[in-house]
C-alpha positions in Angstrom: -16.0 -16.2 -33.4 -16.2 -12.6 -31.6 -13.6 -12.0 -29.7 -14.4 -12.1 -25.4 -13.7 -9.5 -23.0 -11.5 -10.4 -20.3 -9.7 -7.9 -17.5 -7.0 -9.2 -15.5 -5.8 -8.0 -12.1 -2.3 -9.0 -11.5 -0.2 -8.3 -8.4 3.3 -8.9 -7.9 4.8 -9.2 -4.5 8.2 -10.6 -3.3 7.2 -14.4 -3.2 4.4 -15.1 -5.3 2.2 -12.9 -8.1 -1.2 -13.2 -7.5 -3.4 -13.0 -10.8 -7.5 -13.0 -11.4 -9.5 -12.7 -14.3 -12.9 -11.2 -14.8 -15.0 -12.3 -17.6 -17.2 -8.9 -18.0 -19.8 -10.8 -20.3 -20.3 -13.8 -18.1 -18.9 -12.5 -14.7 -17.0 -15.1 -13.9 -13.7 -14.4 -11.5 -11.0 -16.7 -11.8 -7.7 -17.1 -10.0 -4.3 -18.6 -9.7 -0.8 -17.8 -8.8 3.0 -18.0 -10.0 6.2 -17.7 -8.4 7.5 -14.3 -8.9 10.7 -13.1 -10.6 12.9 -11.0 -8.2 15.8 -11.2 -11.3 13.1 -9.9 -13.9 9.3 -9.0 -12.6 8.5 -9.5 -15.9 9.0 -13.0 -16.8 6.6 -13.6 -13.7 4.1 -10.9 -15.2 4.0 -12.4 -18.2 4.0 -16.4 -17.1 1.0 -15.6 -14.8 -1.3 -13.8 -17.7 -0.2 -17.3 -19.6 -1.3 -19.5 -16.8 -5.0 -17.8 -16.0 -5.5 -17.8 -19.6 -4.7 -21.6 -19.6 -7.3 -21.8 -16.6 -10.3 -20.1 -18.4 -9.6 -21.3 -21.9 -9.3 -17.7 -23.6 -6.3 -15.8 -25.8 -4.0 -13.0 -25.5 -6.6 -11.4 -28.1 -9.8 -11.6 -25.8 -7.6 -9.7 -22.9 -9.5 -6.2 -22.6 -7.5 -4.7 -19.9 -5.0 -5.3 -17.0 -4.5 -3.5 -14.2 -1.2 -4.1 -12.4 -0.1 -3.8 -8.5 3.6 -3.4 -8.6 6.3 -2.6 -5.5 9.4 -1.8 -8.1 9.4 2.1 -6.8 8.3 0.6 -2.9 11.4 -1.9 -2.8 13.8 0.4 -4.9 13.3 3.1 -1.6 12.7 0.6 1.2 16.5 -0.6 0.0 17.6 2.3 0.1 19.3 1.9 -3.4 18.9 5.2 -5.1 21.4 6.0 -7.6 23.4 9.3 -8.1 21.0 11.7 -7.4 21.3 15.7 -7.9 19.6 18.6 -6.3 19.0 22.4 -7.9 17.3 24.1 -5.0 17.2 28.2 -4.4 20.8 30.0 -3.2 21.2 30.5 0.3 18.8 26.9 1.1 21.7 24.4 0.1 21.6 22.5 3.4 17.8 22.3 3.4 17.4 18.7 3.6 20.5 18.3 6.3 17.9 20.7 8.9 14.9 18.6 7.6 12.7 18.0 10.6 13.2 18.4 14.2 11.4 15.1 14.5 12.8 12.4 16.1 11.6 8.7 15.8 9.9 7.7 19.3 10.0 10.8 20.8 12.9 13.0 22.5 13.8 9.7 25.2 15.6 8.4 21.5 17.2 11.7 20.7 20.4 10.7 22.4 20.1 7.6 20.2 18.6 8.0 17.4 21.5 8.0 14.3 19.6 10.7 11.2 19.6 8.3 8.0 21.4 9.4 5.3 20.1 12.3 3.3 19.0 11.2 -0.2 21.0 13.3 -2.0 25.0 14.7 -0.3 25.5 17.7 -0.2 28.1 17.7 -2.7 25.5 17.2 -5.2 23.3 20.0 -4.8 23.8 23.2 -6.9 21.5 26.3 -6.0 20.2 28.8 -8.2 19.7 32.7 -7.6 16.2 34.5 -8.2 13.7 34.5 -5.3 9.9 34.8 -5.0 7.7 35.3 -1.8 4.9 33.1 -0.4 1.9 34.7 -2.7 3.9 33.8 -6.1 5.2 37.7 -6.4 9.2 37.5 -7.8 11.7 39.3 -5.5 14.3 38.6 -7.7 14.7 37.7 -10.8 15.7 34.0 -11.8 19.3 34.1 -12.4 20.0 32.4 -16.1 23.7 32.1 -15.6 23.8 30.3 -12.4 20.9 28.0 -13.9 23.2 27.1 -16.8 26.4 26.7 -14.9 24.4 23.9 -12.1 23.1 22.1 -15.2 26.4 22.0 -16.8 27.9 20.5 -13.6 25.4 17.9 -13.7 26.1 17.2 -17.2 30.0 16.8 -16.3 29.6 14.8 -13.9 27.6 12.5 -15.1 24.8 13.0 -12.6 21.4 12.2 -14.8 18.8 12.2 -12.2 17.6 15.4 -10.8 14.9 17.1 -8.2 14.0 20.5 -8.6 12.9 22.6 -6.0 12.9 26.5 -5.8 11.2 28.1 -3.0 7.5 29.3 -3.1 7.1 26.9 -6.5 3.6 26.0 -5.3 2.8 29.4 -5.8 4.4 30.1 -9.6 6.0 27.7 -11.4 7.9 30.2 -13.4 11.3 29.6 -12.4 11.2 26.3 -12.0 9.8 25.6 -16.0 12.8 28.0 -17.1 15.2 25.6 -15.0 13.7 22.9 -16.9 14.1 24.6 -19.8 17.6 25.1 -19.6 18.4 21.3 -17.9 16.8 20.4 -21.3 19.0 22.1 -23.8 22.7 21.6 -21.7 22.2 18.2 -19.8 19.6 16.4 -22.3 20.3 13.2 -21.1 18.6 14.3 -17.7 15.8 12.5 -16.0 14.6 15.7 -14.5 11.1 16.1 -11.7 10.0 19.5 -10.4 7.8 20.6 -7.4 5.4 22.2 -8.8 4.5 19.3 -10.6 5.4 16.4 -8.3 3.5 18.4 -5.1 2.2 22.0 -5.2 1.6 22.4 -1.6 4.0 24.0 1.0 6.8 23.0 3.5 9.5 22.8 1.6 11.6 20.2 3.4 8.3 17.9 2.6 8.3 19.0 -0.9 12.1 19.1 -2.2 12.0 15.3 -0.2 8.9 14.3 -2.1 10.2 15.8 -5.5 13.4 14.1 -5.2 12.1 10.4 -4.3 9.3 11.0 -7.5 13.4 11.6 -9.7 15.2 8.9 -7.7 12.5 5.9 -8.9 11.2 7.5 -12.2 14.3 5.4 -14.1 13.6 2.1 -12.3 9.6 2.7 -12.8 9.9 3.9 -16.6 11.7 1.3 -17.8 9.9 -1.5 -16.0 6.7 -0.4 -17.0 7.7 0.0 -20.6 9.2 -3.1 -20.8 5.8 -4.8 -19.7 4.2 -2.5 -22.0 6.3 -4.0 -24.6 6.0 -7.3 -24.0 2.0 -7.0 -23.4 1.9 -5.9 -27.0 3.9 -9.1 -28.3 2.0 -11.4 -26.2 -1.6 -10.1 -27.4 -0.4 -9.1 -30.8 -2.1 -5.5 -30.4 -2.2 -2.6 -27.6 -4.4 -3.0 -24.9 -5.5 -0.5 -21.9 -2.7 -1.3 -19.5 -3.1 0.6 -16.2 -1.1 1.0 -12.9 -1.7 0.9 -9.5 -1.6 3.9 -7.5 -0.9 4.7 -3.7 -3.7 6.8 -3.5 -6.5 4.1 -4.4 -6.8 4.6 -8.1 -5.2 3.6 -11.4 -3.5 5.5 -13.8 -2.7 4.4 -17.8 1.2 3.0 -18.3 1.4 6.2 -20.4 1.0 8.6 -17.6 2.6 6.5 -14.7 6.1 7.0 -15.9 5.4 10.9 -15.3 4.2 10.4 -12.2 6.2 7.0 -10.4 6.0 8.4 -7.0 2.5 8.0 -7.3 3.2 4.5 -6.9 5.0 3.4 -4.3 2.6 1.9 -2.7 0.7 0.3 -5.1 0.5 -2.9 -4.5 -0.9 -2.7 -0.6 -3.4 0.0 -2.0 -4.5 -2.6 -4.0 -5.2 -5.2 -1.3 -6.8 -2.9 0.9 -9.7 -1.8 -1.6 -10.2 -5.6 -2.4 -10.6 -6.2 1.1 -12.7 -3.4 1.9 -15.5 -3.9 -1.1 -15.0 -7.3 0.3 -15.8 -6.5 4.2 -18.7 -4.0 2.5 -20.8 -6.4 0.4 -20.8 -8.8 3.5 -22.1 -6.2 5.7 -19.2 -5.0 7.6 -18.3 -1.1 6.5 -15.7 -0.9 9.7 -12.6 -3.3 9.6 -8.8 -3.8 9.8 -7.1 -4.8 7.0 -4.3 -7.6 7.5 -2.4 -8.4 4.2 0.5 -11.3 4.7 2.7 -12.3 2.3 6.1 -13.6 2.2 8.0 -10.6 2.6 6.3 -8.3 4.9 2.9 -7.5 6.3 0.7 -5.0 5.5 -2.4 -3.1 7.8 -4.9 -0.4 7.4 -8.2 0.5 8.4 -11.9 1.2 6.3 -14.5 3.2 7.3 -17.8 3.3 5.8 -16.1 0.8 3.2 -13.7 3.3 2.1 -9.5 3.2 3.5 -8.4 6.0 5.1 -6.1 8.0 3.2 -3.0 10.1 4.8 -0.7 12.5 2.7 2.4 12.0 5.9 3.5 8.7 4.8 6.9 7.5 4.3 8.5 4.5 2.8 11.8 3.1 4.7 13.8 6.7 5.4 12.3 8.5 3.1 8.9 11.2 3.4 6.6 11.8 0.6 3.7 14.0 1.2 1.3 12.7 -1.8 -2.4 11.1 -1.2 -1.7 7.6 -0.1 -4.1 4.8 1.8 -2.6 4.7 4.7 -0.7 1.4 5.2 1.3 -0.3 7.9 3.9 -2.3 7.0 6.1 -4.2 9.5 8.2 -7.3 8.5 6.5 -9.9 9.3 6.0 -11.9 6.4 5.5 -15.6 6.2 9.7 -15.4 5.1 10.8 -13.6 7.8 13.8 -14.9 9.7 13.7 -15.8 13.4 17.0 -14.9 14.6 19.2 -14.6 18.0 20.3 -11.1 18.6 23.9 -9.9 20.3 21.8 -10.5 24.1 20.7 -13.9 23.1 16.8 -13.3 22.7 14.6 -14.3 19.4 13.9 -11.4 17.4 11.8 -12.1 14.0 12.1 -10.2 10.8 12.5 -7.3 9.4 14.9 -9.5 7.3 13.4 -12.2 5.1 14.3 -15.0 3.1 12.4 -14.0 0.4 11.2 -16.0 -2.7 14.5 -17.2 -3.3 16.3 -19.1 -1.5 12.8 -18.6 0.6 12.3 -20.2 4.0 14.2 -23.8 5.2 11.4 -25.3 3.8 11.6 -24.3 0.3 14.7 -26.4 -0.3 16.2 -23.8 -2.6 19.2 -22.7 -0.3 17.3 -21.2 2.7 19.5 -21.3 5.9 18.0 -19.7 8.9 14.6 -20.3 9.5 11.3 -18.2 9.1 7.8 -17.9 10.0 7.0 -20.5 7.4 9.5 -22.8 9.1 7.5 -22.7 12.4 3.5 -23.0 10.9 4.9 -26.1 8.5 6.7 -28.2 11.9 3.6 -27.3 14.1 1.2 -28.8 11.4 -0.5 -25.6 11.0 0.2 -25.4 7.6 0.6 -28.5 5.0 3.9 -30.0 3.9 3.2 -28.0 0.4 1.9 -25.3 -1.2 -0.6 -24.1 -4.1 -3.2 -27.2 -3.7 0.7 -29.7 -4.1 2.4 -27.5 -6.8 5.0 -26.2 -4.4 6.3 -29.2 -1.9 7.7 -28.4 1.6 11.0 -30.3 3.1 9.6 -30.3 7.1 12.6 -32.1 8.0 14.7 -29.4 6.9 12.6 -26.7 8.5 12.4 -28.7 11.9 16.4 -29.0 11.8 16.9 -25.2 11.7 14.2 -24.6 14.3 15.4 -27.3 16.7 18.9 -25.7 15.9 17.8 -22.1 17.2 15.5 -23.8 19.9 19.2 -25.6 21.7 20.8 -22.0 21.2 17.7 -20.8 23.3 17.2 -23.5 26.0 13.8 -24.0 25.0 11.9 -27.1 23.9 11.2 -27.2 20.2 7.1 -25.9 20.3 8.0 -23.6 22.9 10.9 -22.0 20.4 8.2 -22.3 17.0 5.4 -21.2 18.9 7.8 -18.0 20.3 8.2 -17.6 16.7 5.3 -17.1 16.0 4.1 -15.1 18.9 6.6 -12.4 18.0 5.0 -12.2 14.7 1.4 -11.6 15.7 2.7 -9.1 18.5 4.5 -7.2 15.4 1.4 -7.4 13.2 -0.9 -6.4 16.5 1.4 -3.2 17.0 0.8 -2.1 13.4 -2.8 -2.5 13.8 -2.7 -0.3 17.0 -0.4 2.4 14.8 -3.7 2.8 12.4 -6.2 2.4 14.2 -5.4 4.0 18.1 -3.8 7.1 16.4 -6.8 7.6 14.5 -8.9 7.7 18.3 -10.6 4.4 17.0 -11.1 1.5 19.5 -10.0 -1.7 17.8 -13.0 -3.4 20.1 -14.9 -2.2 17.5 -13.3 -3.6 14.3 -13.3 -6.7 12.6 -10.1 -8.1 10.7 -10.4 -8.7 7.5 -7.0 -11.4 6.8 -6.0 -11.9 3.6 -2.4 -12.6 1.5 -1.3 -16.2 1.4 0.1 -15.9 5.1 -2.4 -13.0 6.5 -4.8 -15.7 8.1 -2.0 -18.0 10.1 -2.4 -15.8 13.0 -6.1 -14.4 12.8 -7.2 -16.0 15.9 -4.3 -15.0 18.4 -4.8 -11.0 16.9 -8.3 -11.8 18.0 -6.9 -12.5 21.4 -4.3 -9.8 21.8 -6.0 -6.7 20.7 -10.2 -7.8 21.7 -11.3 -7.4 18.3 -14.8 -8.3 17.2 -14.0 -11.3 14.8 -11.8 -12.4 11.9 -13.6 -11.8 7.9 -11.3 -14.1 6.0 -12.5 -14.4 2.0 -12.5 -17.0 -0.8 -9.1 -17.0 -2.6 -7.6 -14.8 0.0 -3.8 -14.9 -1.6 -5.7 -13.3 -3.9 -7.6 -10.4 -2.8 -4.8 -8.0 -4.1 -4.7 -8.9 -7.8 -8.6 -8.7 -6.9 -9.0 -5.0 -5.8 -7.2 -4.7 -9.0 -10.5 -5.1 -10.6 -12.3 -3.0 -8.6 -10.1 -0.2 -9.1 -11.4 3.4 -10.4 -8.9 5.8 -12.7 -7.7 8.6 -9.8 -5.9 11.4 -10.0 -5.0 14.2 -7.3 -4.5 17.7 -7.5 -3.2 19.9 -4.8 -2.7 24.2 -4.2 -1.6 25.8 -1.1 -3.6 28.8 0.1 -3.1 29.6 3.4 -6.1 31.8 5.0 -8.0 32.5 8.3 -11.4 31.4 7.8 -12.5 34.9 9.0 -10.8 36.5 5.4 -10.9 34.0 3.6 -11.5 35.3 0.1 -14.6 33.1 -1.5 -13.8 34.2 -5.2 -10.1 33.2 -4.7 -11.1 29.5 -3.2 -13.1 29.3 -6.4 -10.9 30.1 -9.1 -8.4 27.8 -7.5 -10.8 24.9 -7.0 -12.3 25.3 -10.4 -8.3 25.5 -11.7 -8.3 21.9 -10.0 -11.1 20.5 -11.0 -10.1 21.4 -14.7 -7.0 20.0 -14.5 -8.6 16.9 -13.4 -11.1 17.1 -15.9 -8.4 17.2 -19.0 -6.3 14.2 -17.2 -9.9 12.1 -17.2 -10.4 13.0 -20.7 -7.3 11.8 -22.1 -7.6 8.6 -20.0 -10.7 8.2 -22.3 -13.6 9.1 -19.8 -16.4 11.0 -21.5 -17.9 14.4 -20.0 -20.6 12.4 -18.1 -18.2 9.5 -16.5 -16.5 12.2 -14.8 -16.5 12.3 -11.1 -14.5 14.8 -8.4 -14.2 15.1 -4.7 -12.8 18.0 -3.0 -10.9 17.9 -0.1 -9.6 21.0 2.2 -6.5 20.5 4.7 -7.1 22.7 7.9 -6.3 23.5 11.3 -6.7 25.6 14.1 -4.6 29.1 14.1 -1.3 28.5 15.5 -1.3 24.3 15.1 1.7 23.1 13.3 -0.3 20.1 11.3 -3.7 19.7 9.4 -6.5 17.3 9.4 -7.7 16.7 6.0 -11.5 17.4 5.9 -14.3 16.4 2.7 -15.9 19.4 1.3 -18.8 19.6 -0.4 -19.6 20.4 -4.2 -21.7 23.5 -4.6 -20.3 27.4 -4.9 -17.7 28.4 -2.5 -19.8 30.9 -0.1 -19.7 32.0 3.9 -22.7 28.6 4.7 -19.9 26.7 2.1 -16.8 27.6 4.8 -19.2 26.9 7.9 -19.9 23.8 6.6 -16.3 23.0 6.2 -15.4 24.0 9.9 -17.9 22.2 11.2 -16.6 18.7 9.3 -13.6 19.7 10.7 -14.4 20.1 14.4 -16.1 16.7 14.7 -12.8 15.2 12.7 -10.3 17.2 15.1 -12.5 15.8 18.1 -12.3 11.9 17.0 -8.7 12.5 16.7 -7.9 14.4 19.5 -10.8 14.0 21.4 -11.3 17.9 22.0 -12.5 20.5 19.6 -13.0 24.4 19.4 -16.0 24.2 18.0 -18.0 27.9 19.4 -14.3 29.3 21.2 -14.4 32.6 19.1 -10.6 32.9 20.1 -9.6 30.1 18.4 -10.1 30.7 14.4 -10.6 27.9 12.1 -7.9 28.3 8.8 -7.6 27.2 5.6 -4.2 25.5 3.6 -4.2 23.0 1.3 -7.2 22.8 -1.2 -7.5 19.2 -3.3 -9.5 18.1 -5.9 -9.6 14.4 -6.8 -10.9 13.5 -10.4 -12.4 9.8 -11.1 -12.7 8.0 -13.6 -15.3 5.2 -12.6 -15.0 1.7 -14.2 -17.7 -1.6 -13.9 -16.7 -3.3 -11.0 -17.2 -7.2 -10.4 -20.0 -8.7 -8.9 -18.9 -10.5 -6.1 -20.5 -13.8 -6.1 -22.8 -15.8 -4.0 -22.4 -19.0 -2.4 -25.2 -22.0 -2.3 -25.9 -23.6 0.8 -25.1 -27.4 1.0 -26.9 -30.0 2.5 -25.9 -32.2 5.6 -23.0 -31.4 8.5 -19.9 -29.2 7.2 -17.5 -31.8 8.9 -19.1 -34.9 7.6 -18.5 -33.6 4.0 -16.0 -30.9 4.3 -13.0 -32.9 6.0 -10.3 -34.2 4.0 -8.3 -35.8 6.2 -6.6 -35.4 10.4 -2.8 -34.4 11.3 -1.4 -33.4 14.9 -1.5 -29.7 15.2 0.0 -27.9 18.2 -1.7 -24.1 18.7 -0.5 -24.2 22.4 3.0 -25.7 23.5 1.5 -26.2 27.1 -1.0 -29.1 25.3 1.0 -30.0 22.9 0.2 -31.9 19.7 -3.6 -32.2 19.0 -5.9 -34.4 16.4 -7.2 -32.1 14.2 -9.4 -32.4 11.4 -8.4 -30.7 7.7 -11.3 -28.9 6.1 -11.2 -28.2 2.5 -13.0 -25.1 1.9 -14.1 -25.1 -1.1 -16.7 -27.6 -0.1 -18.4 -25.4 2.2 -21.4 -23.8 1.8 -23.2 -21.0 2.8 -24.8 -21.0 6.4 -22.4 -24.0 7.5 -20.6 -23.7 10.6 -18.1 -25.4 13.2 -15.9 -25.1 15.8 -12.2 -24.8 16.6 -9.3 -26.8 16.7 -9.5 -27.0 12.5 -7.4 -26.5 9.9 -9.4 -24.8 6.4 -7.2 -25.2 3.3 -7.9 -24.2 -0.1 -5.3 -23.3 -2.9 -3.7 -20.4 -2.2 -3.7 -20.0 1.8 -4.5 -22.0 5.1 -6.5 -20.6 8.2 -6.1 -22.1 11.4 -8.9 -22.1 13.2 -8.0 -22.4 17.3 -9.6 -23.8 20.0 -12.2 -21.8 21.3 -13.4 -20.3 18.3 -16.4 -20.6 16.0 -16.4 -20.1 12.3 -19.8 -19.3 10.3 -19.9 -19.6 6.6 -21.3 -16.0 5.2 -23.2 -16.0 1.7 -20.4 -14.2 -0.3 -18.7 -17.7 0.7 -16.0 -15.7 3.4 -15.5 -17.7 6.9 -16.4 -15.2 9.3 -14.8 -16.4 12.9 -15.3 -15.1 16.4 -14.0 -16.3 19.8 -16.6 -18.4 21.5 -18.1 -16.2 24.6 -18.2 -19.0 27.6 
């Protein structure tokens, strides 16, 4: 018997890891989930391929590929955990990262405040190195050999084994910095060593030393976890497969090339839920949405347009900046195990702490002791006493003990103190959505909210409420969607040069030899990812800005020779984008120039995507067949408890609808469906649910 083809998406987050499987012969999408691992990610990789194989009858054999959504480098930097870390930067710029940024957090009303986090690397570590070239490439001075040796030497006696590179003007000519790896290579060859000009070749060189050094701080952690998976992959299937890894900026990259490359990760695995979502949103005719993704740890938002998330290349994750091509994502702590808590003043604050997966939330009965956002949807009824369809049960008494508990502390009534808790939640989430949406100069009047994560849908309705929007797209399996957009996933890689130019000289031949430099460089990475010739695919993007502005707005450029109509074209993208954002433009002032500074090219490698499957209508009333049983819910603590009726959803059918107060459950998640709203079943089988208008 031949062998089948079967791809797996599989996402780990901090509570559960989410897997699905895609048939490519038949089509067929399956999924499940398993408890994650904190202790060893692995073990919960590996027991969660086991399991969907279990589900769809198949062997590690008929595996074809797996695609993998991981948050090792995310949580390694978000805790703020980075081991012994040096710095080789160029003499006289030893206290680069102490100036950093005059930015403060919140504006200059914090300054007096605000506390600068700890630099990444102290300034006892960091060894400079003589030799000196200007802003076109051109060497001033000559790399100095003996200081190079001395600083690697130093490393080497002290026993400092992870190192960032960064001479100035490296995005220009990578000279000295490959003769300083060189030379780390022969006297410290136990170094873990990352350098600008390959990490980030684009200027600023706070942004780039910052970016370089986080890329050196979580290539151990990343290297070995992937190559332990790796390992293990090839004992459980008994051959190697195409294993690939999720990248920040919306694409995968092979196992292989990740561990050259971990920064590229670090936020992989909310990358991932955001493409699921928005092929999702697409297919079902809605190109414009708001991406909620809730899980137990934290929760994640971003925002599609024209069915593609908006990338940024100014993110940061916790303290740390790193100025490489990343969706950009939200993410506030406000996962379904985040802890309600009484600060020093005596008022209920929620997250950014969590219980996590273990002990987990009062109702876990592993250990838990304060209680969480789970806590609260479990005592109101909005959730049932277990999880996973009855694999996981829940200890209500236990959660309603800890709530009533912080509820006496408060002087409130018991709903009054679970529904706060959950208020502050979906005020938390509500904020983030503003942060990517309002920034952007988009009204989120105009956006539906796609919910999806085991917890993203609890609060759907009141986000309705609080920020106006236009509806709630909430689809099949939608713990899942993650491990899904796995699936859906194309091979990516970025490339980046800095040539700064007024568009008035800018010198055509020059922006083609360096694009074309790009686009080859992308080309050779697709072709040993396995794409033919033909496959390959490439966008170009250009970062510019108006003469004199400090920041740039990234800008699509076409394909096609670079000429003056090619550069008109590109300034006139870039007025409409600055005006969106800004909501002026210069577009005609011959005073203000238009100029050129970061060229990208993106190479893709584009892979079959899965057909996402329609839904049958059913015949009769949704309720009459649909309902599984009642239990008192309370969504308001001035009417208390109400009767509501529990829909299972999976016997829904296309074109059903009904109204609020209901409770839809399927495997994975729940979505609580207030009073006042309506929910209509769409043909790609997502509950699509808008306030009724009286």
């Amino acid at each position: 018997m031949s062998n089948r083809r079967i791809r797996i998406g599989i996402d780990t987050g901090g509570t559960f890891t989410d897997v699905v499987a895609f048939d490519e012969d038949s089509g067929e999408l399956v999924t499940t989930k398993t408890p994650s691992t904190p202790g060893n990610p692995a073990d919960g990789f590996i027991a969660g391929i086991e399991k969907i194989l279990g589900i769809v009858d198949a062997e590690g054999s008929d595996i074809s590929a797996v695609s993998h959504g991981t948050t090792v480098a995310t949580n390694k930097l978000l805790e703020g955990k980075v081991e012994a870390l040096g710095f080789i930067t160029t003499e006289g710029y030893e206290f680069m990262l102490e100036i950093a940024r005059q930015s403060v957090p919140d504006g200059y009303g914090n300054s007096y405040f605000w506390v600068k986090p700890d630099r990444i690397v102290p300034a006892d570590r960091v060894r400079t190195v003589g030799g000196r070239l200007d802003f076109t490439g051109a060497e001033i001075r000559p790399f100095d050999e003996e200081a190079a040796v001395a600083a690697a030497r130093w490393f080497r006696d002290q026993g400092i084994t992870t190192l960032g590179v960064c001479l100035l003007h490296a995005y220009a000519n990578d000279e000295h910095e490959l003769r300083m790896r060189d030379i780390l290579r022969r006297e410290h060859p136990d170094a873990v060593v990352s350098i600008s000009s390959e990490v980030l070749r684009e200027y600023r060189e706070y942004e780039r030393s910052m970016t370089t050094l986080v890329d050196a701080a979580v290539k151990p952690n990343v290297s070995r976890y992937v190559t332990n998976i790796s390992e293990r992959l090839i004992t459980f299937t008994g051959s190697e497969i195409p294993f690939y890894v999720m990248k920040s900026n919306g694409g995968v990259l092979s196992a292989d090339e990740v561990v050259h490359q971990p920064i590229t990760t670090v936020l992989s695995g909310p990358a991932a839920g955001a493409l699921g979502a928005a092929l999702i949103a697409k297919v079902a005719g809605f190109p414009r949405i708001l991406t909620c993704d809730g899980g137990g740890t934290s929760t994640d938002v971003s925002v599609v347009l024209d069915g593609e998330p908006t990338l940024t290349t100014e993110g940061t994750v916790g303290a740390y900046p790193s100025k490489i091509p990343m969706i950009d994502v939200v993410t506030v702590g406000a996962g379904g195990g985040s802890i309600a808590w009484l600060s020093p003043e005596g008022t209920l604050k929620v997250g950014p702490h969590s219980a996590g997966a273990d002990p987990g939330p009062l109702c876990y009965a592993k250990g838990g002791t304060q209680p969480t956002i789970t806590d609260a949807h479990v005592t109101l009824g909005r959730i049932p006493p277990h999880l996973l369809g009855g694999e996981i049960p829940l200890d209500v008494e236990a959660a309603r003990a800890g709530i009533a508990d912080l509820a006496e502390q408060l002087g409130l009534d018991f709903e009054r103190c679970a529904t706060g808790i959950l208020e502050i939640s979906a005020w938390n989430q509500a904020n983030a959505l503003r942060q990517v949406s309002v920034k952007r100069g988009l009204d989120v009047r105009d956006f539906m909210l796609t919910t999806f994560g085991g917890s993203g849908s609890l609060l759907a309705c009141r986000l309705v409420d609080i920020l106006d929007l236009a509806g709630v797209v909430v689809p099949p399996n939608p713990g899942n969607v993650s491990a899904f957009g796995l699936l859906t996933v194309d091979v990516k890689n970025d490339y980046v040069q800095t040539h700064v130019a007024k568009e008035s000289v800018l010198d055509h031949a020059a922006v083609q030899t360096i694009l074309d430099d790009l686009t080859g460089r992308a080309r050779e990475a697709l072709a040993k990812e396995g794409f033919t010739p033909e496959q390959h695919r490439f966008q170009r993007t250009i970062d510019v800005r108006y003469v004199g502005q400090a920041f740039e707005v990234r800008v699509h450029a076409p394909e096609g020779t670079v000429d003056a109509a090619y550069v008109e074209q590109v300034a006139e993208t870039f007025h409409a984008e600055h005006r969106q954002l800004y909501g002026y433009d210069f577009r005609g002032d011959r005073d203000q120039q238009v100029e050129w500074v970061n060229l990208r090219v993106t190479g893709i490698g584009p892979i079959t995507r899965p057909e996402i499957p329609t839904l049958d209508k059913a015949d009769g009333d949704a309720l009459d067949r649909a309902v599984r049983g009642r239990r008192d819910v309370c969504f308001d603590p001035e009417v208390g408890y109400i009767d509501t009726p529990v829909v299972w959803r999976t016997d829904l059918g296309a074109g059903d609808t009904f109204s609020g107060p209901a409770i839809v459950e399927e495997f994975g998640s729940t979505i609580p469906v207030h009073p006042g709203f309506e929910v209509v079943v769409d043909d790609w089988a997502n509950l699509v649910i808008r306030k009724v208008v009286s």
